[in-house]
C-alpha positions as CSV (number, residue, x, y, z in Angstrom):
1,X,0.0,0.0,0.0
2,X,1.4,3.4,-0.9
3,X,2.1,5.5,2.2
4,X,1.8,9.5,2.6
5,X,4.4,11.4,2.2
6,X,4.5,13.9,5.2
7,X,5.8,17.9,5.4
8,X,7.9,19.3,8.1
9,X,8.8,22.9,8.3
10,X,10.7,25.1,11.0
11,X,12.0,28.8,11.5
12,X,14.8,29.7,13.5
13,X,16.0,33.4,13.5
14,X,19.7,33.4,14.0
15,X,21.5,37.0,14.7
16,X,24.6,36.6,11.6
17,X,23.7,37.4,8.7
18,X,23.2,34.9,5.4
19,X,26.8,35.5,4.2
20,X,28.3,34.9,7.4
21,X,26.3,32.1,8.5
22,X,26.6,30.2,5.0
23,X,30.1,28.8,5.0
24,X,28.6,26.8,8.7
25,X,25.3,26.0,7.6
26,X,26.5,24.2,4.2
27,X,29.3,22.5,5.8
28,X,26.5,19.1,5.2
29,X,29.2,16.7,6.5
30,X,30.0,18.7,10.2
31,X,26.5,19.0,9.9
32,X,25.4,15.5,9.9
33,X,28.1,14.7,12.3
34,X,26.9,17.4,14.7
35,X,22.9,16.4,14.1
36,X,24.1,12.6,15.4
37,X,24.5,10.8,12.3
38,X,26.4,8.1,11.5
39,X,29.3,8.2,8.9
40,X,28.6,6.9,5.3
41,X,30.4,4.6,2.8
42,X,30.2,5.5,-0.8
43,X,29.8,2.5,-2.7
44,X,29.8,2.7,-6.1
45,X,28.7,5.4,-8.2
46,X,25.5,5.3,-10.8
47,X,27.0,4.4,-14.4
48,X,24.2,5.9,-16.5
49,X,24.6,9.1,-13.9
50,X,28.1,9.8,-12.9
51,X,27.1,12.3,-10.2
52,X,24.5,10.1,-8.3
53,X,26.4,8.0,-5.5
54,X,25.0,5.2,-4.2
55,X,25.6,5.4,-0.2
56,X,25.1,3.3,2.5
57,X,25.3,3.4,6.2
58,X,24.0,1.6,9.5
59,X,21.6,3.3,11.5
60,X,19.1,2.4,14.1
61,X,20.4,-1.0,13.7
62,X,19.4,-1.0,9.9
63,X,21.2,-0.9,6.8
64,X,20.2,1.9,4.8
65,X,20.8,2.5,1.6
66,X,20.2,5.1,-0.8
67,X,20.7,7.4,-4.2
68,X,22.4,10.4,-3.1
69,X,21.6,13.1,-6.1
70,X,23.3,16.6,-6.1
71,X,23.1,19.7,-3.9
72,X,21.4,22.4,-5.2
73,X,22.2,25.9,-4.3
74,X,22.5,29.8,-4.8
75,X,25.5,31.4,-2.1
76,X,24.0,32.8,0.1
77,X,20.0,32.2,0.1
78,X,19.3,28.3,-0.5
79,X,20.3,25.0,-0.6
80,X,18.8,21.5,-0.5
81,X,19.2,17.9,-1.6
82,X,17.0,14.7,-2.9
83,X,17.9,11.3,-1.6
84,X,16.1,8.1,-2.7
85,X,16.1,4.9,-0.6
86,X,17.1,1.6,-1.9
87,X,16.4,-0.1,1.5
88,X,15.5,0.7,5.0
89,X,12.4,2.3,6.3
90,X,12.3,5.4,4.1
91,X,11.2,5.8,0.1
92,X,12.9,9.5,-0.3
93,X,13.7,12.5,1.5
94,X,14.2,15.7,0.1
95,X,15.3,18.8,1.8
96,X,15.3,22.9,1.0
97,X,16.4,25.5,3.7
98,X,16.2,29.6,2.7
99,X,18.2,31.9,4.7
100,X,16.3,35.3,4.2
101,X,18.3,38.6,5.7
102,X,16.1,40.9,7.6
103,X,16.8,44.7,8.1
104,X,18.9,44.0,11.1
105,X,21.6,42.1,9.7
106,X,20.2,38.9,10.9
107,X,18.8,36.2,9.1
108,X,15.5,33.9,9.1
109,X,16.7,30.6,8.2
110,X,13.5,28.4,6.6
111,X,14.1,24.9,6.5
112,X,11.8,22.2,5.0
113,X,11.9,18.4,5.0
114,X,9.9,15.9,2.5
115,X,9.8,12.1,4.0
116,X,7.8,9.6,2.5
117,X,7.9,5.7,4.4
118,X,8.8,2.8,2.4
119,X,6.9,0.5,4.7
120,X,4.8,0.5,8.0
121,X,8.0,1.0,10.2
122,X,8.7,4.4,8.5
123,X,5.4,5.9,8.8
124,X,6.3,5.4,12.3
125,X,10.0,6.3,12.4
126,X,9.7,9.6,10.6
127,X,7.5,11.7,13.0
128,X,9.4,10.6,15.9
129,X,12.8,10.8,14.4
130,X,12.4,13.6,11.8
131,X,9.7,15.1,13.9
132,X,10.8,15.4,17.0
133,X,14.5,14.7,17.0
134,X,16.0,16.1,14.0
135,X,14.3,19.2,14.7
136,X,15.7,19.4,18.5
137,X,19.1,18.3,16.7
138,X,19.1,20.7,14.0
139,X,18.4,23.6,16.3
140,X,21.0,22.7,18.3
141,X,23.4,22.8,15.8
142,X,22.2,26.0,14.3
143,X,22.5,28.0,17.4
144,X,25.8,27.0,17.8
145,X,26.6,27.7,14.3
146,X,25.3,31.1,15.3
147,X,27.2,31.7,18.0
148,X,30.5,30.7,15.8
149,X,29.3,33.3,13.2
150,X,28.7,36.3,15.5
151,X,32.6,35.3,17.2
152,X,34.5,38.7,17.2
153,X,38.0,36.7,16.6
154,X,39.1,36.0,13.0
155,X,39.0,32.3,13.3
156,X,35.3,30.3,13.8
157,X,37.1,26.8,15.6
158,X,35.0,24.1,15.5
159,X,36.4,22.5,18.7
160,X,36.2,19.0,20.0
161,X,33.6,17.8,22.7
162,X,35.9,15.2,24.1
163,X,38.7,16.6,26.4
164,X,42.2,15.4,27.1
165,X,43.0,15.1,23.1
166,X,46.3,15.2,22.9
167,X,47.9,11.8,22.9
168,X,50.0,10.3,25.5
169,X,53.1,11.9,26.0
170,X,52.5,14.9,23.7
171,X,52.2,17.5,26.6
172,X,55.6,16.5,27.8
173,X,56.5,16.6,24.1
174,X,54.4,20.3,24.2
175,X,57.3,22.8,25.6
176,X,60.1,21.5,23.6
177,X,58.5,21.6,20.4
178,X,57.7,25.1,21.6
179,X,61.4,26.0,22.6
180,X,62.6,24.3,19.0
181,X,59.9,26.4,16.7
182,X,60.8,30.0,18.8
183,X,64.7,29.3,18.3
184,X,63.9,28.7,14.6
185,X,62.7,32.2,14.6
186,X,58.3,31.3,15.0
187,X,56.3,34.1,16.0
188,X,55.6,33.7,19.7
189,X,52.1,33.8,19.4
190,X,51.7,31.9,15.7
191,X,53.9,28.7,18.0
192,X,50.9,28.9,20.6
193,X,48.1,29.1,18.0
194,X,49.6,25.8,16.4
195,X,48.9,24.2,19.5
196,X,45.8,25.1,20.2
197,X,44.3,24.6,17.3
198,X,45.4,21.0,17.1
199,X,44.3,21.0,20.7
200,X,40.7,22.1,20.6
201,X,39.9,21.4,16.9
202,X,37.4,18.8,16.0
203,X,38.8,16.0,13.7
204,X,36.9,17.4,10.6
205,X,39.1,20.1,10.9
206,X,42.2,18.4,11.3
207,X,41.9,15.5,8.8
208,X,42.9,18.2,6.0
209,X,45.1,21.4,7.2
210,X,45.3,23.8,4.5
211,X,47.9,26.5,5.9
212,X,46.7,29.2,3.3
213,X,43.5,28.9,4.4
214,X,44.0,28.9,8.0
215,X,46.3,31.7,7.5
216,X,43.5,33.8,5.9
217,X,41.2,33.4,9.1
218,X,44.0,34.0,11.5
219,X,44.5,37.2,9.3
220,X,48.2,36.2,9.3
221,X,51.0,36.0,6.8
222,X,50.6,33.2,4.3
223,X,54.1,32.7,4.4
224,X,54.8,32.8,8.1
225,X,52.1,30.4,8.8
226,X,53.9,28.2,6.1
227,X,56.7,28.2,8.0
228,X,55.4,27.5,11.5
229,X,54.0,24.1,9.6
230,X,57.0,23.4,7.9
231,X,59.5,24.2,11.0
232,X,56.5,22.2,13.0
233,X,56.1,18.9,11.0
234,X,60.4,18.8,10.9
235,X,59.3,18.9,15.0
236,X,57.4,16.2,14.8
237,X,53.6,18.1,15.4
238,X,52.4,17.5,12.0
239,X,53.0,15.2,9.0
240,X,52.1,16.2,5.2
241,X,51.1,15.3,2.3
242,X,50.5,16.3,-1.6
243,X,46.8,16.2,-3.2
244,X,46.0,16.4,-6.8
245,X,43.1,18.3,-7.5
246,X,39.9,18.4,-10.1
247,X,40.5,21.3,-12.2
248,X,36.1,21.7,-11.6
249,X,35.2,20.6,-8.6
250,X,38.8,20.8,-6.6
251,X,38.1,17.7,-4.7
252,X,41.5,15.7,-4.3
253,X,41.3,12.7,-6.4
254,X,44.8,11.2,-5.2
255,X,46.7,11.6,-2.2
256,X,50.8,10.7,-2.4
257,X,53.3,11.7,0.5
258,X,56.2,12.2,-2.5
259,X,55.6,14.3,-5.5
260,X,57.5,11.5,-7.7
261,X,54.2,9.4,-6.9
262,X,51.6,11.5,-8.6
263,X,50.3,9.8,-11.6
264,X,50.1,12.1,-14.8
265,X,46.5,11.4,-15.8
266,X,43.6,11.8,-13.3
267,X,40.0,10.7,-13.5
268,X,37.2,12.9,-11.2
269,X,33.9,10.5,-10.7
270,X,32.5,13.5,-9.3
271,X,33.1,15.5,-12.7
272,X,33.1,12.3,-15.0
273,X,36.7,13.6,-16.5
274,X,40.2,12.6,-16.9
275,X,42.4,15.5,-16.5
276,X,46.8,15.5,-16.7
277,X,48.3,16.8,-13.6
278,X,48.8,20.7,-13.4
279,X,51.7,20.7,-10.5
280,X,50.8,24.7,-10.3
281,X,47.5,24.8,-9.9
282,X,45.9,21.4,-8.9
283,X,48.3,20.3,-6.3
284,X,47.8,20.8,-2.6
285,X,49.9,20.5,0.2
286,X,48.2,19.8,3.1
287,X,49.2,18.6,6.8
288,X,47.4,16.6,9.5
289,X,48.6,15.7,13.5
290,X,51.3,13.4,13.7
291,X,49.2,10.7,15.6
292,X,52.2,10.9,18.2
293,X,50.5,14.4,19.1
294,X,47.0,13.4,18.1
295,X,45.2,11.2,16.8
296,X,42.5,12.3,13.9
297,X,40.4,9.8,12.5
298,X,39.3,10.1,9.0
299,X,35.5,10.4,8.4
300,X,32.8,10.7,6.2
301,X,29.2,12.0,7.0
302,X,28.3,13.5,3.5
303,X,29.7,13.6,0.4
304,X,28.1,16.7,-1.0
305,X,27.4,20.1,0.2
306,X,28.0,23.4,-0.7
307,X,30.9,23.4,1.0
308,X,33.3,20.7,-0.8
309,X,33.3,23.1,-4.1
310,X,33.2,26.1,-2.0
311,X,34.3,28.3,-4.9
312,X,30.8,27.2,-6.8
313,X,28.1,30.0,-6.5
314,X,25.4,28.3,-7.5
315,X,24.5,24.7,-9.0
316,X,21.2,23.2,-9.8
317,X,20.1,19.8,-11.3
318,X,17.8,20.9,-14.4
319,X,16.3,19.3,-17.0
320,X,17.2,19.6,-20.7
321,X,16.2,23.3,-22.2
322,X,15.1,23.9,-19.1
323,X,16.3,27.4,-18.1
324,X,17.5,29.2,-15.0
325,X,18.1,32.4,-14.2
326,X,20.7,32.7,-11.4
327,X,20.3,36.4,-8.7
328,X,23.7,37.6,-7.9
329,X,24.4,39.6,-5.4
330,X,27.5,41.3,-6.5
331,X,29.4,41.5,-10.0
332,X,31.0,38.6,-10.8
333,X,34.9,38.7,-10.3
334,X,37.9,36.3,-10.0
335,X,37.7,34.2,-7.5
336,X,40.7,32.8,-5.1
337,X,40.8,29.3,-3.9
338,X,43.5,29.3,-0.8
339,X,45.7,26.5,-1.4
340,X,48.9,25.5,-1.4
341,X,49.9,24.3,-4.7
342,X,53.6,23.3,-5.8
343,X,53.6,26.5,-8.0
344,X,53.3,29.3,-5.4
345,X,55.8,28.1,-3.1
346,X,59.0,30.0,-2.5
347,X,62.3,28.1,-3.3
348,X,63.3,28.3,0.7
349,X,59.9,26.4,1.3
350,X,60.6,23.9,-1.7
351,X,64.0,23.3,0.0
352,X,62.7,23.1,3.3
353,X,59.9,20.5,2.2
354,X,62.8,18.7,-0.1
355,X,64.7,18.2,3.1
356,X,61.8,17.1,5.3
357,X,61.6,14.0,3.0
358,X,64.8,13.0,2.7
């Protein structure tokens, strides 16, 4: 018997604004982490659809599997996502939030959620669990997104719930790793910021450690951040590695620790191409805890998102001749992806990474 499809629909008002708030709310794979989700494994993708994954994970006790179509979204109003069940208790789910600015600078964030059961147990499942605790979760979250966005410093941390961190031995480690980076001529303050942030930083934000980018929020030197991670990782605090990115989406599709192990010709599922290697604008360095100082573990809790092709304005799933006119908010101009790619490094950084590896 076919089973109603049922409507849920919330408000919260949050006091950042859409712009501020977006880079948070879109992160879909903190935000499924955060929201108490459990992480996925991509199985295989769709053959006569390249960009439709076919995901699994175990929830409940249940297997669930399920379609996982693309994001759709204009920075910074909407976004949403259609997923369609191949097992478990649910037939689809589709989801569309709208963050709407008032005249205050704050934002009404509208969020709607389509379920429809596959069977008797999820016409009982989704009012309680989409219902009543996704809706307690989700707020949850986006209060505390909030309260990240309205922070006065220059960085939002996501930090880690669990205390105590660090692994064994890495406090004693702490002071003279400290002592090392000052007498190799680290700013003071840059030596303690390293610290902390691989302290009180969740694992999502330590699995991939982009120094550009971080150096961006600190409001710091790109280069003098470079070198606390370079002077740092010869110190044992971090370990590297070299990504090759999708010239379209910029997701890393291989991961080496030497250069010499990169493989020419590349093939994104995401983008359905094969691309060669462009060592000056598609690959990344990018540095993680050494697990002697922490250990991260590596998850997944969604694929897609906003944020894993941050530099996309807008993407929508249309039909063909179907047309869409995308609002922009401002002109459209060049836009900057901060990496760190083998092309804009200095020749005392190439040297110092050179000699790292030997």
């Amino acid at each position: 018997m076919p089973y109603r499809e049922r409507h849920y629909y919330w408000k919260w008002r949050l006091r950042s604004s859409p712009e501020e708030l977006w880079p948070l709310l879109t992160d879909t794979n903190r935000f499924n982490r955060d929201t108490g989700l459990p992480k996925v494994i991509t199985e295989r993708v769709d053959e006569k659809n390249p960009n439709v994954r076919l995901m699994r994970f175990r929830y409940l006790g249940i297997t669930i599997r399920w379609e996982e179509f693309p994001f759709n979204w204009t920075k910074p109003n909407s976004f949403g996502v259609l997923r369609r069940y191949h097992s478990g208790p649910l037939h689809s789910v589709r989801m569309a939030s709208r963050l709407e600015p008032d005249d205050s600078g704050s934002t009404v964030l509208h969020y709607e959620v389509w379920a429809c059961p596959r069977n008797l147990l999820g016409a009982f499942l989704i009012p309680l669990q989409i219902g009543f605790v996704s809706r307690r979760a989700f707020g949850r979250a986006f209060t505390r997104y909030d309260q990240l966005a309205s922070r006065s410093t220059p960085i939002r941390v996501h930090e880690s719930t669990s205390p105590g961190r660090f692994s064994r031995g890495a406090r004693a480690r702490q002071a003279k790793i400290t002592d090392s980076l000052l007498a190799a001529g680290v700013d003071a303050s840059l030596a303690e910021r390293l610290f902390q942030f691989v302290e009180k930083s969740d694992d999502l934000s330590l699995m991939r450690i982009r120094p550009y980018h971080l150096a961006d929020l600190w409001q710091a030197s790109r280069s003098a951040v470079l070198d606390g991670f370079l002077y740092a990782t010869r110190l044992g605090l971090f370990d590297f590695r070299w990504e090759i990115l999708c010239p379209l989406c910029r997701g890393a599709k291989q991961t080496v620790d030497h250069l010499d192990g990169l493989n020419r010709k590349t093939h994104c599922d995401t983008c359905n191409i094969s691309f060669s290697s462009n060592f000056e604008k598609g690959v990344e360095l990018v540095f993680a805890p050494n697990p002697t100082i922490r250990h991260v573990e590596s998850s997944e809790f969604c694929i897609g998102g906003p944020q894993v092709t941050p530099h996309i304005v807008a993407q929508r799933t249309m039909a063909e001749e179907q047309a869409w006119t995308v609002p922009m908010a401002e002109p459209p101009r060049a836009l900057s992806y901060p990496g760190l790619s083998t092309g804009r490094l200095s020749t005392s950084h190439s040297r110092r990474i050179r000699s790292l590896r030997q």
